[in-house]
N, C-alpha and C positions, 0 to 999 in steps of 0.2 A: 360755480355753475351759474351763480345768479348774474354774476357779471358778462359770464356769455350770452346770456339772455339778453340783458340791454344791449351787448353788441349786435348781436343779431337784431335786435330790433331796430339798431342806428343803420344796421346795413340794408335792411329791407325799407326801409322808408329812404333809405337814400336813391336805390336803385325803383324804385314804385316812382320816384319823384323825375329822377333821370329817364326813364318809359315814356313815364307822361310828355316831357318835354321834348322829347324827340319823336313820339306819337307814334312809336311802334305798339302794335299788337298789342290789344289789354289783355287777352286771354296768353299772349308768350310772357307776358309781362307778370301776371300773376305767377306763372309758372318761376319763373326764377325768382320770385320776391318770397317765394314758400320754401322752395328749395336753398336757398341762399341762410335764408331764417333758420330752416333746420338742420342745415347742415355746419351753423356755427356753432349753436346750441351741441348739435352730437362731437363736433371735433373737442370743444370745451369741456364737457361730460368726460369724453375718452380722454383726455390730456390729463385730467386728476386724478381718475377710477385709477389708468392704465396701472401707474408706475407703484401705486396701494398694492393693488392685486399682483403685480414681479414680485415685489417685498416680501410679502406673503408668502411667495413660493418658491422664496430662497434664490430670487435670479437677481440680478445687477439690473437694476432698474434706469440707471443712467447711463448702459449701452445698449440694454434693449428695447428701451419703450420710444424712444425719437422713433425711428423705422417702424419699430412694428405699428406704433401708433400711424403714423401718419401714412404708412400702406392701407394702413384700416379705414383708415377717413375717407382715403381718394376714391376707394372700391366703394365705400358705403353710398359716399358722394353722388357719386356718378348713380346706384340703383337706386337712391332716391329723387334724385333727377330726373331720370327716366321713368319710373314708377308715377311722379308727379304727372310728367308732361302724359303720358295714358292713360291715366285719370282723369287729367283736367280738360284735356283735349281731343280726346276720344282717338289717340293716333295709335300708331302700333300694335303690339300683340305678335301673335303669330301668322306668322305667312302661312297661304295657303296650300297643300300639297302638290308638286308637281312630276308628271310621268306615270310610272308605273310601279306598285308593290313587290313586294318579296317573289308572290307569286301570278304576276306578269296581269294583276289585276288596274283598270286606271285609278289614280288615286282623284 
């Protein structure tokens, strides 16, 4: 786990560094330098926990965990991604109601 931590921490200062030098968006920029950071951190975390916890419970840990693992990460990935960038950037959420109700009220 500790070793995904320095990677993630080589990857977000390399991509903070790469931002800077091509002077896109500090606020997009922060966004994937946090998401990036923790979603190596989580992929690394799940890649050790994963195939302990198969073991455990009597499954084949070396046909199940690649997939299931890395199905986990992409999904997690992505809503921490997202969940960042509406946090950081105040975008998103929910759209607002359109038309009419169940009973023929405007929404």
């Amino acid at each position: 786990i500790l070793g995904g931590l320095g990677v993630a921490l080589q990857l977000s200062a390399l991509a903070a560094v790469v931002f800077h030098v091509v002077g896109a968006d500090r606020a997009l920029g922060a966004v994937v330098v946090a998401a990036l950071g923790g979603i190596t951190v989580l992929s690394a975390t799940l890649g050790a926990v994963a195939p302990l916890l198969l073991d455990a419970a009597g499954l084949d840990a070396a046909t199940v965990a690649p997939p299931a693992v890395t199905t986990l990460i992409d999904a997690l990935g992505i809503m921490m991604y997202l969940t960042l960038a509406q946090a950081m950037l105040g975008v998103g959420g929910a759209a607002p109601p359109v038309g009419r109700g169940p009973l023929g009220e405007e929404l």
